[in-house]
C-alpha positions in Angstrom: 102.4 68.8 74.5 99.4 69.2 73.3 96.2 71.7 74.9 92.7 70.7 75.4 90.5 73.3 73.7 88.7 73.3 77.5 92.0 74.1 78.4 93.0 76.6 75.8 89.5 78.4 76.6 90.4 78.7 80.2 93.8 80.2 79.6 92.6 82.1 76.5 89.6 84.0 79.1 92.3 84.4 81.9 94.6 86.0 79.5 92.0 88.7 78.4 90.8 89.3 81.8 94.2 90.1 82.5 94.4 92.3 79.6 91.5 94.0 80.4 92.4 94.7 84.5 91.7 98.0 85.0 95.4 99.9 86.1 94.4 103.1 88.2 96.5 106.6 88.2 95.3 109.2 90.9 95.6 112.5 89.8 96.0 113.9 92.9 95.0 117.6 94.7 97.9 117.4 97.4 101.2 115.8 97.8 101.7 112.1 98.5 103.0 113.4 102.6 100.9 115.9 103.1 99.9 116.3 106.0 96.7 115.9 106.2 96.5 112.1 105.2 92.9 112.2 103.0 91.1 110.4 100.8 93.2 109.9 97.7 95.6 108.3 99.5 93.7 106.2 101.7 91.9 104.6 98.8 95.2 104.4 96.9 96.7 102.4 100.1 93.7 99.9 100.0 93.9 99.4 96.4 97.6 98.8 96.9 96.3 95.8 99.7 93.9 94.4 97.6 96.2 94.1 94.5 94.7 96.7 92.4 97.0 98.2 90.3 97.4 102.1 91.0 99.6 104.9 90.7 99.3 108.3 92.7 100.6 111.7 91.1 101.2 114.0 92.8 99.6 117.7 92.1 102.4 119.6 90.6 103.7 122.5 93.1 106.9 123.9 94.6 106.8 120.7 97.1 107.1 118.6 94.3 109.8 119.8 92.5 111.7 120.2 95.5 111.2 116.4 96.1 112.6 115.2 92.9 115.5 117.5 93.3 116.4 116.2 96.2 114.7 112.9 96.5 116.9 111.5 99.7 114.8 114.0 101.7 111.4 112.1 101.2 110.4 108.7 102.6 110.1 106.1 99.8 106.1 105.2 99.8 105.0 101.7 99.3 103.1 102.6 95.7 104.2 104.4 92.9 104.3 108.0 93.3 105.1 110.3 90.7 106.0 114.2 90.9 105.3 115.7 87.7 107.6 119.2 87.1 105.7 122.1 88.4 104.9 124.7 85.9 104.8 128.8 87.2 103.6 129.8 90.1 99.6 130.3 90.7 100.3 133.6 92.2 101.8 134.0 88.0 99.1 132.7 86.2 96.8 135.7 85.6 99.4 137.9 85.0 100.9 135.4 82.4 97.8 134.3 80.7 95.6 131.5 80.5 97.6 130.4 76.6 101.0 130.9 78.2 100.0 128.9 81.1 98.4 126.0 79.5 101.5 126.4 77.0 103.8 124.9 79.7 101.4 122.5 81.5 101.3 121.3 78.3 105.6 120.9 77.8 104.7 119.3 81.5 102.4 117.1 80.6 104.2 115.8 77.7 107.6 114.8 80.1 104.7 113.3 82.7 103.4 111.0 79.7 106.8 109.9 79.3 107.0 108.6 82.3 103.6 106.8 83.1 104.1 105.0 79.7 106.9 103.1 81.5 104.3 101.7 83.9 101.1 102.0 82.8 99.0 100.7 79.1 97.3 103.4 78.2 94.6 100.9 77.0 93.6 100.1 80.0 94.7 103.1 82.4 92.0 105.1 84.2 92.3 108.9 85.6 90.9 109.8 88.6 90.9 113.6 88.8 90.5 115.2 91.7 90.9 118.7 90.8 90.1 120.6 87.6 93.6 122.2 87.7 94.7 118.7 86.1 92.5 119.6 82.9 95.3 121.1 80.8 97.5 118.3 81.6 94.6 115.6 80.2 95.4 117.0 76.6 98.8 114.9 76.7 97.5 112.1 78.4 95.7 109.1 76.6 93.5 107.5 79.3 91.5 105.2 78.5 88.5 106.6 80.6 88.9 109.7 82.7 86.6 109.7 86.1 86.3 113.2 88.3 86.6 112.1 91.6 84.4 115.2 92.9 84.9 115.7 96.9 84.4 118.9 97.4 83.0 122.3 96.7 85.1 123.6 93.8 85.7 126.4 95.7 88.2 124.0 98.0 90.3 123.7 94.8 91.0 127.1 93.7 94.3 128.4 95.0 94.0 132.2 94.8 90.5 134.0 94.4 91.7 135.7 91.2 91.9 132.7 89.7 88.5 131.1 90.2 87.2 132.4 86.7 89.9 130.0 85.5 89.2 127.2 87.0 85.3 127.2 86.4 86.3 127.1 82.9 88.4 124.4 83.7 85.9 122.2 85.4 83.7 122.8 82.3 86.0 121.3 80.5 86.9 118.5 82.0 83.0 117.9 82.4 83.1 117.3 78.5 86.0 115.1 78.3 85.1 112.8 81.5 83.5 109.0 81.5 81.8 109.0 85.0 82.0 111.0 87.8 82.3 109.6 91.5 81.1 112.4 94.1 80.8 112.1 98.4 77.5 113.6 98.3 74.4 114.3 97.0 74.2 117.9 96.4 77.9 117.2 94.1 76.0 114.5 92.3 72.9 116.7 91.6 75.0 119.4 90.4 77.0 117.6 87.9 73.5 116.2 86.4 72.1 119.1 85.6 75.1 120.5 84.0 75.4 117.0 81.9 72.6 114.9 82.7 73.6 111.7 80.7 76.7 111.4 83.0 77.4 108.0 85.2 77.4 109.4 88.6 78.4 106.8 91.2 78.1 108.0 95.3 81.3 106.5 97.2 81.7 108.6 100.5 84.8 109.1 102.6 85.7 106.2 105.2 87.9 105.5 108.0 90.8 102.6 108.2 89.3 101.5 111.8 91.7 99.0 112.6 94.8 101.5 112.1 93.2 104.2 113.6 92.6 102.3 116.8 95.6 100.6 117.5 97.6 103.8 116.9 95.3 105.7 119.5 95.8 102.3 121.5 99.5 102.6 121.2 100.6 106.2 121.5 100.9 108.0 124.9 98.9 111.0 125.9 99.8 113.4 124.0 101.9 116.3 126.1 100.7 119.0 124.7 97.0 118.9 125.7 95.5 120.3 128.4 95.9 118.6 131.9 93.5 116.0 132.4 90.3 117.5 134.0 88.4 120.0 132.2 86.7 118.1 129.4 87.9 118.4 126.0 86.1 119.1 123.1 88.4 118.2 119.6 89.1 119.1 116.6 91.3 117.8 113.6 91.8 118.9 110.3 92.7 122.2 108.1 91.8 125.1 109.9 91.3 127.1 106.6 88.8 129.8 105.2 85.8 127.8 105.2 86.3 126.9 109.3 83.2 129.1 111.6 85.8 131.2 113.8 82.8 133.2 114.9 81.2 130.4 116.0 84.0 129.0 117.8 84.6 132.5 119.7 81.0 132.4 120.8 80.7 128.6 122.3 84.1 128.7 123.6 82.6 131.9 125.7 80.1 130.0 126.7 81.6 126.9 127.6 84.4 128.4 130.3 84.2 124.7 131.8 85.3 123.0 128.1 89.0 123.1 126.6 89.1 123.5 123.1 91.3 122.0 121.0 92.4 122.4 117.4 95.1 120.3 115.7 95.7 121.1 112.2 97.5 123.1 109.5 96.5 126.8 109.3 97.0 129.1 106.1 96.8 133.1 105.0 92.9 132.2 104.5 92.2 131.3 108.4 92.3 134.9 109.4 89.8 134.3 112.4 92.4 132.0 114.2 94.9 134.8 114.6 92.0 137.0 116.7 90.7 134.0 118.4 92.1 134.8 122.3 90.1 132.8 124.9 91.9 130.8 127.7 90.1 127.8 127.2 90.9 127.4 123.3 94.4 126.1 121.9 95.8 125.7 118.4 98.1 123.3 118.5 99.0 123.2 114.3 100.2 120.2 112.5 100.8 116.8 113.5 102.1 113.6 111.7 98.9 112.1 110.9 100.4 108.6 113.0 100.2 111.1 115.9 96.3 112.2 114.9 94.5 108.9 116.5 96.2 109.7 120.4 94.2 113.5 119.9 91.3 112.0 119.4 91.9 109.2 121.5 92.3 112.1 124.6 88.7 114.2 123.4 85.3 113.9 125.4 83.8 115.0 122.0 84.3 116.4 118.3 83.2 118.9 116.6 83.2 120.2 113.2 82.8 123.8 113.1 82.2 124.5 109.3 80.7 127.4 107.9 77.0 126.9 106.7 78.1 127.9 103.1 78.6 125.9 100.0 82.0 124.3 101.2 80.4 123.4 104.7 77.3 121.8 102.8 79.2 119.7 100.4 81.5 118.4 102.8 81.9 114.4 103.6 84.6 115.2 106.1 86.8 111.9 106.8 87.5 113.7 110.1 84.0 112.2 111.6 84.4 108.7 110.2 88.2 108.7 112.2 86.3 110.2 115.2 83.2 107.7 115.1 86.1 105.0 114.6 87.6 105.7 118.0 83.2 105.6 119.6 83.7 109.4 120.5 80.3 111.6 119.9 80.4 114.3 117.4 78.4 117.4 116.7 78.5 119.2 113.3 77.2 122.3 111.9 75.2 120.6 108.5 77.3 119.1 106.0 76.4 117.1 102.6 73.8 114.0 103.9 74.5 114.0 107.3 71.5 111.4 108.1 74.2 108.4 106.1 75.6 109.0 109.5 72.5 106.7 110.7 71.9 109.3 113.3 75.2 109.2 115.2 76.0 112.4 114.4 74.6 115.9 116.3 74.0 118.6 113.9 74.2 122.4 115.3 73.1 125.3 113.2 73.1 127.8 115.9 75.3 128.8 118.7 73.2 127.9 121.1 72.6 124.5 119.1 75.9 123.7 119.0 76.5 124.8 123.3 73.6 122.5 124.1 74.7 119.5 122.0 78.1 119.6 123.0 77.1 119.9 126.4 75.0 116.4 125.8 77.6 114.7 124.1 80.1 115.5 126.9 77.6 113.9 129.2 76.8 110.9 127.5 80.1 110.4 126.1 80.1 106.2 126.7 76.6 105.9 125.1 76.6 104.3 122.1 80.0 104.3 121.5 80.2 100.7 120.0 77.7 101.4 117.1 79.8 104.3 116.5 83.1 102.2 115.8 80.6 99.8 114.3 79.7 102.4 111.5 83.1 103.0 110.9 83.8 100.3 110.2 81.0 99.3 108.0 82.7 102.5 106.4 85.8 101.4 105.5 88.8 102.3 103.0 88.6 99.3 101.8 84.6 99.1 101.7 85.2 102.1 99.0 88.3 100.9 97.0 85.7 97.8 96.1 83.2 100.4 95.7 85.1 102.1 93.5 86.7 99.5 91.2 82.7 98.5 90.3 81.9 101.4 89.2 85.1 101.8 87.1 84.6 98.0 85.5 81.1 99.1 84.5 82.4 102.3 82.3 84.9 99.5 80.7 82.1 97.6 79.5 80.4 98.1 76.1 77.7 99.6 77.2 79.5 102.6 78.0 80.9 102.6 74.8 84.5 100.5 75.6 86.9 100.3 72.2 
């Protein structure tokens, strides 16, 4: 049968845009479950929707050995997860030294190369790192561009304080060896220019899946656990960890007798202020499945975000206020990273007595404006970034960035 040349041109361009589809691998900070379903994942899940081709790993720890030892235990996810073999311990790793460590993440990385090569071309495969601690691994692994998807403070990443020496040495050197950089805020963006100012620094915030969120808060009873109906309730979800203002908690809480105060979330060794926190009116609830997270907020008069006014706090996009916005609640924040992209839904506290009178406000106008709220959301959505984000990676892949 014989082919046009019209024809043969149109198959010929189709074939090589195939070729050249970009085939994403997330190389994660957390585990695939954990509990605290975040960024990585969502984006990975709308990419999955959208027919992107994408691939999560997951940060190598105790979790994720455990997992592929016994891989009946864990729910089978609907994209390709890998769990890379975890290496020694952090708690190790300044004893051992930084050559013996890198030694093994490199044996690591080789096995981990093995197996991505069964799924991936490295041709056209593209790293998202979201922690530095993947830096050592990159030596053994042939992307074809390598993008640092910086979300937070680097401080978020380190895992012991002995170790953060290490891992600014790490960042540095991943600095050298990436493409582009993708950040959630200004302040990360401005940072990474001065350190390399040719970089191509792309902002793609944090966002919400509105739709999910809603009917699952639409769907799931009251959750028992909270206080009785009443009192109002002001919420919070997320990691109550070291960078969390426990002081300023104590102090509104005091001041607020009339409030409850609610915290769901995972605590660690570094949220040493939750352990002295005693006031009738406050309860830590700890972890819930995150399916479970939309009926919380569903049941709060208002959020809050109650970060410390520190590095951490000021680079922070928290997703928790896109996922409360979703469900029209009214939020006050101490200041994180550009909170005026929140179009000024958002109440930002820097005091105690800031944060008692806004929360006092937001109680009492609770059903203002709580349709442009879910309207931001979901002008904000997963899926909103995953496009986002797949632009910004097509650009790199063009000559002009210097594409092979």
């Amino acid at each position: 049968m014989r082919v046009s040349m019209i024809e043969f041109a149109t198959h010929q361009r189709a074939r090589e845009e195939t070729d050249a589809a970009i085939q994403i691998v997330s190389l994660a900070a957390v585990t695939w479950d954990f509990r605290l379903v975040g960024r990585t994942r969502m984006l990975t899940e709308a990419w999955l929707q959208s027919g992107q081709p994408t691939t999560f790993v997951q940060v190598p720890s105790l979790r994720t050995g455990l997992q592929r030892l016994v891989p009946w235990l864990t729910r089978r996810p609907s994209v390709t997860v890998l769990r890379p073999w975890p290496t020694y311990p952090a708690r190790l790793w300044r004893t051992l030294g930084t050559m013996r460590v890198e030694r093994s993440i490199r044996r690591r990385a080789a096995a981990l190369r093995r197996e991505l090569s069964r799924i991936v071309s490295w041709d056209r495969a593209v790293a998202l790192v979201v922690s530095p601690v993947w830096t050592p691994w990159l030596d053994e692994l042939p992307f074809r561009r390598v993008v640092y998807d910086c979300i937070d403070e680097l401080a978020v990443h380190v895992r012991r304080p002995e170790l953060a020496t290490l891992y600014q040495e790490w960042e540095e050197r991943l600095l050298r060896r990436i493409d582009g950089a993708v950040v959630t805020a200004e302040c990360l963006g401005e940072d990474l220019r001065v350190r390399r100012p040719t970089l191509p620094v792309a902002i793609i915030r944090n966002g919400v899946d509105v739709e999910r969120f809603c009917d699952l808060a639409a769907r799931t009873p009251r959750p028992a656990d909270l206080p009785a109906q009443g009192r109002p309730i002001v919420g919070f979800i997320g990691a109550l960890y070291e960078w969390i203002d426990w002081e300023l908690i104590r102090e509104t809480a005091r001041s607020l007798p009339e409030f409850e105060f609610v915290f769901v979330g995972p605590a660690d060794r570094r949220a040493a202020g939750a352990r002295g926190l005693r006031l009738s009116n406050v309860r830590l609830l700890g972890a819930r499945p995150y399916d479970c997270v939309p009926a919380y907020v569903n049941a709060f008069d208002a959020c809050w975000v109650p970060f410390k006014q520190d590095a951490v706090g000021r680079a922070a996009n928290p997703v928790k206020i896109y996922e409360y916005l979703a469900l029209g609640k009214p939020v006050v924040t101490t200041p994180v990273a550009d909170t005026e992209s929140f179009g000024g839904l958002v109440g930002v506290a820097r005091t105690p007595a800031e944060m008692i009178g806004q929360l006092r406000a937001a109680v009492a106008a609770a059903s203002e404006s709580r349709a442009a709220r879910t309207e931001f959301a979901r002008q904000n959505s997963w899926r909103a970034r995953a496009r986002e984000y797949v632009a910004f990676l097509a650009a790199l892949n063009t000559p002009s960035h210097g594409s092979p």
